[in-house]
C-alpha positions in Angstrom: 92.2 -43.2 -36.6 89.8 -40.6 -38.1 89.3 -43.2 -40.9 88.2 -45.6 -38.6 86.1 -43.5 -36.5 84.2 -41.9 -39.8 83.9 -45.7 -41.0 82.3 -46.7 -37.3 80.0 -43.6 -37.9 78.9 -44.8 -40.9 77.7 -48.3 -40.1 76.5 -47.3 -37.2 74.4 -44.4 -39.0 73.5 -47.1 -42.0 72.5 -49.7 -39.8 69.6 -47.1 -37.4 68.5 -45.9 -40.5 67.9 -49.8 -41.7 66.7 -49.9 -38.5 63.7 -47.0 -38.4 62.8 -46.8 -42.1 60.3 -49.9 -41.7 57.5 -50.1 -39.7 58.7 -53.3 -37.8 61.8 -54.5 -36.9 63.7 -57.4 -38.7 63.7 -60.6 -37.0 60.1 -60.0 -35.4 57.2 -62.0 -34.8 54.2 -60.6 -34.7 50.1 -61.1 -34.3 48.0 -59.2 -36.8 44.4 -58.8 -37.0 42.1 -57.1 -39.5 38.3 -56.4 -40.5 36.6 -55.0 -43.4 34.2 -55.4 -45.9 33.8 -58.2 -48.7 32.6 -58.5 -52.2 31.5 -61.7 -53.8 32.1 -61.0 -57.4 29.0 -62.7 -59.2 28.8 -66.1 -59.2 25.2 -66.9 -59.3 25.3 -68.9 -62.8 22.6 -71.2 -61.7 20.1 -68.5 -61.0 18.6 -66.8 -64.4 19.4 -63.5 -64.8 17.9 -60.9 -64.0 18.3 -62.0 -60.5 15.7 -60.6 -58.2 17.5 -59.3 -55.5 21.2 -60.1 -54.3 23.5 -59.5 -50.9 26.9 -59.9 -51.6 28.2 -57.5 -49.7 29.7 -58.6 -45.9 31.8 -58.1 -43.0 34.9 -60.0 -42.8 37.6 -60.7 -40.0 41.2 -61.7 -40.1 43.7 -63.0 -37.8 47.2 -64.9 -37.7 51.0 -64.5 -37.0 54.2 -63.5 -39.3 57.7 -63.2 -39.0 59.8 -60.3 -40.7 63.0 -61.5 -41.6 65.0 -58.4 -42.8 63.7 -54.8 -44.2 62.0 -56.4 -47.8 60.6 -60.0 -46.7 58.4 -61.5 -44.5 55.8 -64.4 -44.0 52.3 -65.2 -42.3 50.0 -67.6 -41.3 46.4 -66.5 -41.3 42.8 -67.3 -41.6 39.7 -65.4 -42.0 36.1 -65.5 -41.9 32.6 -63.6 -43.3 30.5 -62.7 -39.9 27.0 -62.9 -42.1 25.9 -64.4 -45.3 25.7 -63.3 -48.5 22.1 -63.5 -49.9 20.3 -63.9 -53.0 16.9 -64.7 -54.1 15.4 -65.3 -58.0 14.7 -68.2 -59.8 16.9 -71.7 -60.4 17.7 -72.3 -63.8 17.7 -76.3 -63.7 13.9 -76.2 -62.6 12.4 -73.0 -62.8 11.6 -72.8 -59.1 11.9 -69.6 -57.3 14.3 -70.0 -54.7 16.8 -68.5 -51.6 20.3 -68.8 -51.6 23.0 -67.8 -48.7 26.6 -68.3 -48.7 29.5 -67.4 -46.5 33.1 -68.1 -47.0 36.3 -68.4 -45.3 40.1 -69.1 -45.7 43.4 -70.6 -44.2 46.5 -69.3 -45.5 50.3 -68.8 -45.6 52.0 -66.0 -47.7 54.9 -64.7 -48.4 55.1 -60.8 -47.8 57.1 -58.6 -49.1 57.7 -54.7 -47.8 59.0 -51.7 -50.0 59.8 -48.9 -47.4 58.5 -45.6 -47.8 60.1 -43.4 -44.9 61.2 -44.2 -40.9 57.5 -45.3 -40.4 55.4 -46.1 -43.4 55.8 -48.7 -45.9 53.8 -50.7 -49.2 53.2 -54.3 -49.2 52.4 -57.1 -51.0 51.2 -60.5 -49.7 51.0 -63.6 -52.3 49.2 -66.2 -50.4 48.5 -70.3 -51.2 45.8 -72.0 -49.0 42.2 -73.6 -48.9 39.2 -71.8 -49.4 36.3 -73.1 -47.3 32.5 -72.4 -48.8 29.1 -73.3 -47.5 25.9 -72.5 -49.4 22.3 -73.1 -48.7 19.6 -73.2 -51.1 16.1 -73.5 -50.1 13.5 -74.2 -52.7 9.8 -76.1 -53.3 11.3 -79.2 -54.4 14.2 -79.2 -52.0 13.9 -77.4 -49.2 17.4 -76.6 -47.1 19.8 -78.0 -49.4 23.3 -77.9 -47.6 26.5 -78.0 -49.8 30.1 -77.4 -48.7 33.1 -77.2 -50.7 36.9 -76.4 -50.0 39.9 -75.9 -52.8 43.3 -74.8 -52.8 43.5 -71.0 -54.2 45.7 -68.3 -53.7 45.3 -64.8 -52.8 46.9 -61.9 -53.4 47.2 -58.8 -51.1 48.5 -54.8 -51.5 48.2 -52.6 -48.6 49.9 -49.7 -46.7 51.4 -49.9 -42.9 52.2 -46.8 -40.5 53.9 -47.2 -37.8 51.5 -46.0 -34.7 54.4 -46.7 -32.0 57.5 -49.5 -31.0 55.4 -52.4 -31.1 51.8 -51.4 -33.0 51.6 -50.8 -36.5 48.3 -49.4 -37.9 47.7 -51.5 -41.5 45.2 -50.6 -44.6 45.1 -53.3 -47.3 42.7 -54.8 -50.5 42.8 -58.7 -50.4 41.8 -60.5 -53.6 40.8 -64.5 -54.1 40.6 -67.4 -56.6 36.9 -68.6 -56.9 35.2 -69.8 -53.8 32.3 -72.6 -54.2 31.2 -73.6 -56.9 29.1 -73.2 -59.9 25.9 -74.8 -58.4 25.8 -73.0 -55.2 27.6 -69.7 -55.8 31.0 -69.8 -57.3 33.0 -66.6 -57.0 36.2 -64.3 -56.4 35.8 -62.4 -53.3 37.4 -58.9 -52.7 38.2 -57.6 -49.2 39.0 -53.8 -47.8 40.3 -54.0 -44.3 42.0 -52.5 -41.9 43.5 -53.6 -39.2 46.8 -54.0 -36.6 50.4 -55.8 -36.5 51.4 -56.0 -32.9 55.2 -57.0 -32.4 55.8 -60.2 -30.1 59.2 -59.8 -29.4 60.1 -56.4 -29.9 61.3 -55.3 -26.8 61.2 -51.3 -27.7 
């Protein structure tokens, strides 16, 4: 009898801690959203260097929905977006001309996620995502004034960030996103480089 009762204990004690030392729930859906800053890394080839002057910093949102499936793994759906373009003005190296360029980039993905568990409300993750990449550049120049060009490709991206747990069904996120190239080389080809924050709110936690 005492055996039994120590061995109900146990599970019982095993499966609360499971159940506490992550910041959500297993078997949770959940809506996230995020915004930061974002960093084109240089991808101004067709512009001669020294380039006169040059934006590429930007504020970026994110939203989607996951699902946790147990304490380590996870997945999400999500897509984001640059609110302004990034800027740059100098001379084109096919012609000579001086020129303005913008650019602004965005994303659909899906990613697995998976959690390491640091204590009962804080925990690292890493997100490994496959999607398109979406890219529209302008370039506007004597010769050709207004030149449009869009471009899309399949890239990943590959997120680490931190969670706390703020309460049963919020849970307060800090994460650095990194891309494949966006564009391409004729009307700014680059990685980009995110810092966000943001929140995870659980869908069908009932805490």
């Amino acid at each position: 009898m005492k055996k039994s009762l120590l061995l109900t204990t146990l599970i019982f004690l095993t499966s609360s801690i499971e159940l506490i030392a992550q910041a959500l729930p297993n078997k949770t859906f959940y809506a996230h959203a995020s915004a930061g800053l974002a960093r084109s890394e240089d991808g101004l080839k067709f512009m001669v260097k020294p380039i006169e002057s040059a934006s590429q910093w930007t504020p970026q949102v994110n939203v989607g929905i996951g699902y946790r499936f147990n304490r380590y793994l996870g997945i999400e759906t999500h897509a984001a977006t640059m609110l302004t373009s990034l800027k740059a003005s100098g001379t084109l190296v096919l012609n000579n001309e001086k020129a303005e360029v913008t650019a602004r980039h965005s994303n659909v993905m899906i990613s697995p996620k998976f959690f390491l568990p640091l204590g009962d409300k804080s925990e690292l993750f890493l997100r490994t995502g496959l999607g398109f990449l979406l890219s529209e550049s302008k370039i506007n120049s004597p010769s050709n004034p207004d030149f449009k060009k869009s471009t899309s490709n399949i890239g990943y991206m590959v997120s680490l960030g931190y969670a706390q747990k703020l309460t049963d069904k919020v849970v307060f996120t800090l994460q650095f996103d990194f891309s494949d190239p966006y564009g391409s080389e004729d009307v700014w080809e680059g990685d980009l480089g995110v810092l966000n924050a943001g929140i995870k709110y659980s869908l069908n936690n009932k805490k």
